[in-house]
N, C-alpha and C positions, 0 to 999 in steps of 0.2 A: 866297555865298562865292566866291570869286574865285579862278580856278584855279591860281593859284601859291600860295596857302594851302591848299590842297587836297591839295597831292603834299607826302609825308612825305615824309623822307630815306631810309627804305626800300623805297619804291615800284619796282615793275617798271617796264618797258618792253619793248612786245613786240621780241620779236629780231628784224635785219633781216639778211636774208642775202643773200652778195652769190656772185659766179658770174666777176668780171674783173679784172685786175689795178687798173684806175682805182676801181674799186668799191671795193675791200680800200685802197686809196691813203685816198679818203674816209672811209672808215669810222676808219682806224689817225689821219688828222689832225684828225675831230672827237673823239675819244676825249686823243690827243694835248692838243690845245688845254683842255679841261675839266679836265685834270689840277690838283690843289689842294696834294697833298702828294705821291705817289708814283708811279713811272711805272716797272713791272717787262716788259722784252722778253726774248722768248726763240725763238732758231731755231736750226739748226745753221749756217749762214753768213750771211743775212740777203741773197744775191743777190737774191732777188724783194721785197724790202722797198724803197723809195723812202728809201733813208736819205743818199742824197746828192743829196736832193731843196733845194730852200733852203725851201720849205714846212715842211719836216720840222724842216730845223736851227733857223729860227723858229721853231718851237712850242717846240723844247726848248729855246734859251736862254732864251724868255721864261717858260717853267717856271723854271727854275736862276735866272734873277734875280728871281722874286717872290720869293724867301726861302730863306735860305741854309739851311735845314731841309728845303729839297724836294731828293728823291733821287731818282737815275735807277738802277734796275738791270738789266746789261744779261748775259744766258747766250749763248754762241755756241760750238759745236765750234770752229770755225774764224775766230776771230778776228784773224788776220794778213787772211783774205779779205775780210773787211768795214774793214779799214784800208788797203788798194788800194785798194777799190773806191769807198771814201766819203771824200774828204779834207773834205768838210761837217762828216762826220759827228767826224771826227777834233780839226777846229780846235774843236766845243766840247766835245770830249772836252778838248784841252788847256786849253780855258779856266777849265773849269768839271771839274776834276780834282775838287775838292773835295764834287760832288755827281753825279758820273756814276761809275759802277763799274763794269768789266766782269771775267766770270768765265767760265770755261773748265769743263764739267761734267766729272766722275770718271768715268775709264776703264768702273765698273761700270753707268754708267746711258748711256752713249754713244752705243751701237745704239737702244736703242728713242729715245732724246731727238733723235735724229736724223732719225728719222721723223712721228715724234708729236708735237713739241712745237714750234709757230709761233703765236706770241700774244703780243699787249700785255694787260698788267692796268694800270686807270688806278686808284688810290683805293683798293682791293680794292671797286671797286664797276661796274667795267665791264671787257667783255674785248670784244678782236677777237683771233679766232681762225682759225686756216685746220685745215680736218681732215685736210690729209695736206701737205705739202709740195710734193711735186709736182703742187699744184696750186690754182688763187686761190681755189674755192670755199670759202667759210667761212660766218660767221657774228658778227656783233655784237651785245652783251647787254647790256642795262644791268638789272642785278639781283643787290641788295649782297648777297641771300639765299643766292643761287646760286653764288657765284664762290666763296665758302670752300674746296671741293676745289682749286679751279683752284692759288687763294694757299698753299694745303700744300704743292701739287706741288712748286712754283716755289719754296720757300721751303729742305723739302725737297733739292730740288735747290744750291739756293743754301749750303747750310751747310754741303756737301760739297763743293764746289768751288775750283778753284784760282783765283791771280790770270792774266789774261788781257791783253790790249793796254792802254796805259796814254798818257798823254797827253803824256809826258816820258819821253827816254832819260835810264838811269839809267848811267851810268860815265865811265870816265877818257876823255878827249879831246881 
């Protein structure tokens, strides 16, 4: 049997953890690039994220143009700082308004989302994650079993949230 018949769609992969910022870079643009249908980020600013990387804005428009059904969703306290800091990130935000979203979390979950919560979910079947913010240490998983808490959290989060930075001004001018 030939090892690509071999791996089901629910297969693990042990996790690799990384310890450096270029570490957590790779890990977030293999995960990135493998994406098929969904691609959920979430940090309180996204400073230590490579998102005005052109790596980065490559993988996501080539997400957003395999098919007009793939979605990006993006949580950030602070989402004016990540539209300074990323005009990458921005032009396909404008491009690709239609499948990129970002949302700003509720006052009530703010403090701990601010600390605890720096992760991509690809698929609901892979996460890179960092366990504290202030700092690159994380972890990469591929394991569709595991991630279920991760995609409530985030979901969760998501369904109580407001709209955030957008890719078009909207008013009189």
């Amino acid at each position: 049997m030939s090892e690509t018949s071999a791996l089901s769609g629910n297969e693990a992969f042990p996790p690799i953890h990384f310890a450096s910022r270029g570490e957590f870079t790779d890990q977030l643009l293999l995960a990135l690039r493998s994406a098929q249908r969904e691609v959920w980020l979430a940090d309180a600013d996204f400073k230590d994220w490579p998102m005005n990387a052109i790596a980065v804005e490559e993988a996501l428009r080539t997400f957003l143009l395999a098919s007009r059904a793939n979605r990006v969703h993006l949580l950030a306290l602070n989402g004016e700082a990540l539209a300074q800091a990323a005009p990458r990130f921005m032009s396909v935000l404008r491009l690709f308004g239609h499948g990129l979203f970002c949302r700003q979390p509720s006052e009530q979950i703010a403090a701990r989302f601010g600390e605890e919560c720096s992760f991509a979910i690809v698929d609901r079947a892979r996460i890179v994650r960092r366990f504290h913010r202030d700092t690159m240490r994380g972890v990469a998983e591929f394991h569709p079993n595991e991630i279920g808490p991760w995609v409530d959290q985030f979901q969760s989060i998501w369904d109580d949230a407001t709209p955030s930075i957008a890719g078009t001004t909207l008013g009189l001018g």
